[in-house]
C-alpha positions as CSV (number, residue, x, y, z in Angstrom):
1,X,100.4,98.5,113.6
2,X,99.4,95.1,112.0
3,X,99.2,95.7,108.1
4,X,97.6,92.8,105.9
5,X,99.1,92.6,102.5
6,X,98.2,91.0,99.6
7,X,100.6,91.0,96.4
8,X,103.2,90.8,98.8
9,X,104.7,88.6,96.1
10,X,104.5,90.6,93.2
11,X,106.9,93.9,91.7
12,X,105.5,96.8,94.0
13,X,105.1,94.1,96.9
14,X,108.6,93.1,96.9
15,X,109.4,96.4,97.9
16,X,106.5,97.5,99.8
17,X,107.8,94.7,101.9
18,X,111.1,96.1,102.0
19,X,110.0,99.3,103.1
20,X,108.1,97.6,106.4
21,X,110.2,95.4,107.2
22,X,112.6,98.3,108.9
23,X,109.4,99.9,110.4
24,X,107.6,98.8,113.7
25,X,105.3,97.2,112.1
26,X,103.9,93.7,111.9
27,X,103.6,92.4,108.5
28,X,100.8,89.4,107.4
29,X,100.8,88.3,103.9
30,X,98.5,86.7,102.1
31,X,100.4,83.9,100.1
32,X,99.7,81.4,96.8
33,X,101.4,78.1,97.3
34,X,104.2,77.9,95.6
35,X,105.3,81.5,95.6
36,X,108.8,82.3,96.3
37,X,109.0,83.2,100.0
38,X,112.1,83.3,100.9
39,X,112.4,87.3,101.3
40,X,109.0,87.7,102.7
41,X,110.3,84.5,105.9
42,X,113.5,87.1,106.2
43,X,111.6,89.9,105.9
44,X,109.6,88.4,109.1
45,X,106.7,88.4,107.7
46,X,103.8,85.7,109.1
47,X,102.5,83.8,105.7
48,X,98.5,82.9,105.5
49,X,98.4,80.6,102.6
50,X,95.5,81.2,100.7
51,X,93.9,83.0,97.5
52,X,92.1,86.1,96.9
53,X,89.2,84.9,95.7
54,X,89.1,82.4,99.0
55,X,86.3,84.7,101.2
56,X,87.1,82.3,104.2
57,X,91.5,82.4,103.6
58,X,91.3,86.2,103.3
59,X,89.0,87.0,106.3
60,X,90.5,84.3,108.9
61,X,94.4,86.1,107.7
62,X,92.8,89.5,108.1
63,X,91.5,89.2,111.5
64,X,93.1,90.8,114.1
65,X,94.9,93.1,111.6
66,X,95.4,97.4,112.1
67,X,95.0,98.1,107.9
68,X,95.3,96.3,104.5
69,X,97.3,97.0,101.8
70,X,95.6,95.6,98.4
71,X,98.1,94.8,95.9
72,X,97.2,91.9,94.4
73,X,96.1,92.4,91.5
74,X,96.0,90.5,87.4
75,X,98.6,93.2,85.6
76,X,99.1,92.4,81.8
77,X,97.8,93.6,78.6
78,X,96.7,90.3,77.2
79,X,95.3,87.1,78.8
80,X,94.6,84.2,76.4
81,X,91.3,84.0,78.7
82,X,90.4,87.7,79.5
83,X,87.8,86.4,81.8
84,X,90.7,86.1,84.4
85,X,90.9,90.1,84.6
86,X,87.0,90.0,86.0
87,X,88.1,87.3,88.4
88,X,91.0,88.6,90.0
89,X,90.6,92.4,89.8
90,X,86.8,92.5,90.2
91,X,85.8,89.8,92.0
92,X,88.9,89.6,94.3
93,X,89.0,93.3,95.2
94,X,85.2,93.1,95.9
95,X,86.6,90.0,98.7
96,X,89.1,91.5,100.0
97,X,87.0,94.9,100.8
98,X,84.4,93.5,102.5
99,X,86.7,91.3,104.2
100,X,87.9,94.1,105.6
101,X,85.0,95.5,106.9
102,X,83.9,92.6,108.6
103,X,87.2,92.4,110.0
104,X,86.8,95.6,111.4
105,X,90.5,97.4,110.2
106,X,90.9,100.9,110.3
107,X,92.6,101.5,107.2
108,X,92.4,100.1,103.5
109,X,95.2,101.2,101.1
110,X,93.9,100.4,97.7
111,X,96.6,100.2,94.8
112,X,95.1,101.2,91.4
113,X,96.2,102.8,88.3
114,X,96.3,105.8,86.5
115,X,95.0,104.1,83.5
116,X,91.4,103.7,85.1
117,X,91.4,107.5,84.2
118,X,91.2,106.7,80.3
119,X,91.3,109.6,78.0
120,X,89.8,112.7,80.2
121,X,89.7,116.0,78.3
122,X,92.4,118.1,81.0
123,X,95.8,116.8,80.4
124,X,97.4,116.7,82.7
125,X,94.7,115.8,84.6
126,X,94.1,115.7,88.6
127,X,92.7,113.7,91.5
128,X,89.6,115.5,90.9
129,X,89.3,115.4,86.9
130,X,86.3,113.2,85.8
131,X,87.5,109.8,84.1
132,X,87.6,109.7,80.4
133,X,84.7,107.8,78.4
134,X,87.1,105.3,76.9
135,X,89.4,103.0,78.9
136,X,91.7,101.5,76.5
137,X,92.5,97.8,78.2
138,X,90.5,94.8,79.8
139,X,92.7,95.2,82.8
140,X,92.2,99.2,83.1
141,X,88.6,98.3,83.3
142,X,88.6,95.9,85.5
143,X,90.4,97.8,87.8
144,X,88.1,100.8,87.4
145,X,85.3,98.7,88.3
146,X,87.0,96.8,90.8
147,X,87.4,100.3,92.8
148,X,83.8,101.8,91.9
149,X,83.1,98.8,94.8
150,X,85.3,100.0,97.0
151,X,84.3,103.3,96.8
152,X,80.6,102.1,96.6
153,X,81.8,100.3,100.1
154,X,83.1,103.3,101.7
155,X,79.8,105.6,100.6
156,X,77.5,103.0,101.8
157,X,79.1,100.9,105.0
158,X,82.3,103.4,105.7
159,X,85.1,101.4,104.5
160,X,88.2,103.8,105.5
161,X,89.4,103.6,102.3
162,X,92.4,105.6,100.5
163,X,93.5,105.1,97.0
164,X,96.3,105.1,95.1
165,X,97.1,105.8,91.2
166,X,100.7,104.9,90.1
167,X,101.8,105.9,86.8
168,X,104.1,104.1,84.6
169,X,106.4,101.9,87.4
170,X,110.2,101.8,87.0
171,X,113.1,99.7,88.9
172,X,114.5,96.8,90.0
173,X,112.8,93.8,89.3
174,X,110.4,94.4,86.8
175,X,109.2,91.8,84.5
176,X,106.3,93.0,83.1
177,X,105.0,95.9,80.3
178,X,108.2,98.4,81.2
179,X,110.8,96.5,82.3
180,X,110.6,94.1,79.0
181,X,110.8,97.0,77.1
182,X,113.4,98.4,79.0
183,X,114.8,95.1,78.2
184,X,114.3,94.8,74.6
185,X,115.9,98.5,74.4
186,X,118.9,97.6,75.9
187,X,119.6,94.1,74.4
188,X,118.4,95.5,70.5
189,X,115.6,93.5,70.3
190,X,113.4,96.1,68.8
191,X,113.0,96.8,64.7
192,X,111.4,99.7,64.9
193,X,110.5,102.9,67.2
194,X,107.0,104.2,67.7
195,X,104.4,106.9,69.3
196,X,107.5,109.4,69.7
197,X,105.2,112.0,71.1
198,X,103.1,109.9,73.1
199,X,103.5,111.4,76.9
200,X,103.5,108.9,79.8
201,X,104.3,110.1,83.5
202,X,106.8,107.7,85.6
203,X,107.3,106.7,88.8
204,X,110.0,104.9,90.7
205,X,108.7,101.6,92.2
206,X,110.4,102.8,95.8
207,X,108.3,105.5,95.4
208,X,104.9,104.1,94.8
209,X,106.0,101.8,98.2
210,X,106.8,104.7,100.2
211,X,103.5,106.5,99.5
212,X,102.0,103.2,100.2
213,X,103.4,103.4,103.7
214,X,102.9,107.3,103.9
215,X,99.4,106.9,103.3
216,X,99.3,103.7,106.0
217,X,101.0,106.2,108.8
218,X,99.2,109.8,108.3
219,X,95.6,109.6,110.0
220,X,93.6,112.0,107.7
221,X,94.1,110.3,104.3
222,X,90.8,108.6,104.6
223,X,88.7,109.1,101.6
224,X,91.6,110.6,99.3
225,X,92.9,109.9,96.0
226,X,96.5,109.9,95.2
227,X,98.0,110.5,92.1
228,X,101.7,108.9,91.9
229,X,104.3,110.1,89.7
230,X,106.1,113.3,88.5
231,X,108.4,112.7,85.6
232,X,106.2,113.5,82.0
233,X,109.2,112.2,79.2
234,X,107.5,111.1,75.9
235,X,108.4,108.0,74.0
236,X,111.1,109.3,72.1
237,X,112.7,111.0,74.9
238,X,112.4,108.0,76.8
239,X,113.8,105.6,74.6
240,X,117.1,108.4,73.9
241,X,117.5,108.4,77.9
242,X,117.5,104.6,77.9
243,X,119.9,104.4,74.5
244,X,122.4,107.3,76.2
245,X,122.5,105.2,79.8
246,X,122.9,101.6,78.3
247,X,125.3,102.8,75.7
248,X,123.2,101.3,72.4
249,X,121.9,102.6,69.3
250,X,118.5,102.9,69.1
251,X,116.7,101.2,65.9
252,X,116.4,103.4,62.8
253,X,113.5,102.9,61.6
254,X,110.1,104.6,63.1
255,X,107.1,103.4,62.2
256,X,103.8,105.0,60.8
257,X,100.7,105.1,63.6
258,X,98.4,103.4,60.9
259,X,101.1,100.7,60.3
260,X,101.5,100.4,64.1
261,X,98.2,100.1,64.7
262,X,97.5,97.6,62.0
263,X,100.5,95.4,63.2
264,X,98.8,95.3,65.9
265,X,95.5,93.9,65.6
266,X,97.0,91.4,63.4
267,X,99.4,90.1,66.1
268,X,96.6,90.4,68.5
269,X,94.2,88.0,66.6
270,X,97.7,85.8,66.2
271,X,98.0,85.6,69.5
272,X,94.1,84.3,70.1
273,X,95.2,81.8,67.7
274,X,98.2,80.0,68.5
275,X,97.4,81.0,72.4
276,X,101.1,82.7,72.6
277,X,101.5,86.4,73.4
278,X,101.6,89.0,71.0
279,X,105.4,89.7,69.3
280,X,107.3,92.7,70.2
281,X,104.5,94.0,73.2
282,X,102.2,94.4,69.8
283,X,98.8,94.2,72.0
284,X,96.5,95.8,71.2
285,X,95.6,97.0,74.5
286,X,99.0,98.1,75.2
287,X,99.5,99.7,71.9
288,X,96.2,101.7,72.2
289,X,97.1,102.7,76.0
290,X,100.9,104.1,74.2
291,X,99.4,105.6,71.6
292,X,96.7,107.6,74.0
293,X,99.5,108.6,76.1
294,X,99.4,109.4,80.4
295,X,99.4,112.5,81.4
296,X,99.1,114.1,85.1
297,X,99.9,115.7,87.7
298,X,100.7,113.9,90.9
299,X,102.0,116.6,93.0
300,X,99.3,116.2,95.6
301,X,100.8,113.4,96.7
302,X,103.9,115.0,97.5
303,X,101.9,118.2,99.1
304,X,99.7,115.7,101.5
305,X,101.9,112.7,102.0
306,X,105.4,114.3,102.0
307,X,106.9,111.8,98.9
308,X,109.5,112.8,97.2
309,X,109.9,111.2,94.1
310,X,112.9,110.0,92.5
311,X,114.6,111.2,89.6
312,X,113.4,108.5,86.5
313,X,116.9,108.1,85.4
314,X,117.9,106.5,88.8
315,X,115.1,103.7,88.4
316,X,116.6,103.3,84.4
317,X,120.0,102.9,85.7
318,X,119.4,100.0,88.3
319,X,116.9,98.4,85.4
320,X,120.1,98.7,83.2
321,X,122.6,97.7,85.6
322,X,120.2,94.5,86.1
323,X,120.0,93.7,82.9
324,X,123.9,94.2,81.7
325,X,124.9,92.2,84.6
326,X,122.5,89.5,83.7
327,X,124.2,88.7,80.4
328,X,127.8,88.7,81.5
């Protein structure tokens, strides 16, 4: 099979690409200038050199191709220019999918997120379970309405089309919203704890890549949703796993919700104004989507696709083993 990637570059890339690379098939990936490519060139992976929102790049890489993996995607909680979520989660998904039918492939792997879910009334909720009014980030809505056109594409022109939902990603290699708070963890960065009882579900990154690749092989997954993780820990007993692992203390003080929440939305508007990120991951987006918690159930996946996910604490102790051996 000849699989098109895109976000080859990226966290779940990077070992999507190590998952493939042992398989027979042929890998293309669609490549910024400038990225780091050394791993993808020993990977033996062909490089088109383009960008997503290039119609002309992404169809003339795509041709010839068995399936598309869609990774590539805008991932942060706050963009000094939140147009850029519209842009590259929107528009570019909308490229890449009807690049794909024009090119004629016989499967599309979409990668979304659990958060396009919201906050639906069944906790934890299901494939099946009817989003919740309220999507609490720019990015969790542009990804929500970057898949209504896929889906839209797969009612209307048969796009063969299969989704999937990750929950909170853990392991090597992370640099974004969990593994810098992994991070300040481990190194005390942090003053304060908060959202004790706030539920998230996890998933180990090698996970999410070998569903990825389970949902490429298996013929009937056409038209399905997969939910991806297992492991339900709230805050507090997340943050006591990471504290008994690393071997640190974890801060004292706990803070109020309302205090929480006002911090902030007055780091938030800081941030707008001197056009640096928000302190201590105080977003507002990714404080609201903490707060509201992420609950589910992704046992479907492992009923359909045959995953079998990885306990969390393995993905904490390479994320900790990185980081400890970082600052010797």
């Amino acid at each position: 099979m000849r699989v098109f990637v895109t976000g080859a570059t990226g966290f779940i890339g990077r070992h999507v690409i190590a998952r493939l690379r042992h398989t027979p098939h042929e890998m293309t990936c669609l490549v910024r200038p400038g990225s780091r490519l050394e791993y993808l060139q020993s990977a033996g992976a062909r490089l088109v050199f383009g960008d997503i929102l290039d119609r002309e790049a992404v169809l003339a890489g795509m041709q010839g191709h068995d399936a598309v993996v869609h990774l590539a995607a805008l991932y942060s909680f706050w963009e000094r220019r939140p147009r850029r979520y519209y842009d590259v989660n929107v528009e570019g998904t909308r490229r890449v999918m009807e690049c794909a039918l024009q090119a004629g492939v016989s499967k599309v792997v979409l990668v979304s997120t659990s958060l396009v879910y919201g906050v639906p009334p069944e906790r934890p909720f299901r494939e099946d379970t009817p989003a919740g009014r309220r999507l609490l980030s720019a990015y969790a809505r542009s990804k929500y309405a970057g898949e209504c056109i896929a889906w839209e594409l797969q009612r209307i022109a048969g796009l063969p089309l299969v989704v999937l939902y990750p929950g909170g990603v853990l392991g090597p290699g992370d640099v974004k919203a969990s593994g810098q708070y992994v991070r300040q963890l481990v190194q005390r960065e942090l003053p304060a704890r908060v959202f004790e009882d706030s539920v998230i579900t996890w998933v180990h990154v090698r996970d999410v890549a070998e569903a990825i690749f389970l949902a490429l092989e298996k013929p009937d997954t056409i038209g399905e949703r997969y939910l991806l993780g297992k492991e339900r820990l709230s805050w507090g007993e997340f943050n006591r796993m990471v504290s008994e692992m690393a071997g640190v203390p974890l801060p004292r003080l706990v803070m109020p919700t309302p205090l929480v929440l006002a911090a902030s939305l007055l780091a938030t508007a800081w941030a707008y104004l001197s056009g640096r990120p928000p302190i201590w991951q105080l977003a507002w987006d990714s404080i609201r989507t903490i707060h509201a918690g992420l609950e589910f159930d992704g046992s479907k996946a492992e009923r359909e696709l045959g995953l079998r996910y990885t306990p969390i604490r393995e993905a904490l102790a390479e994320m900790i083993a990185g980081i400890v051996g970082e600052s010797r």
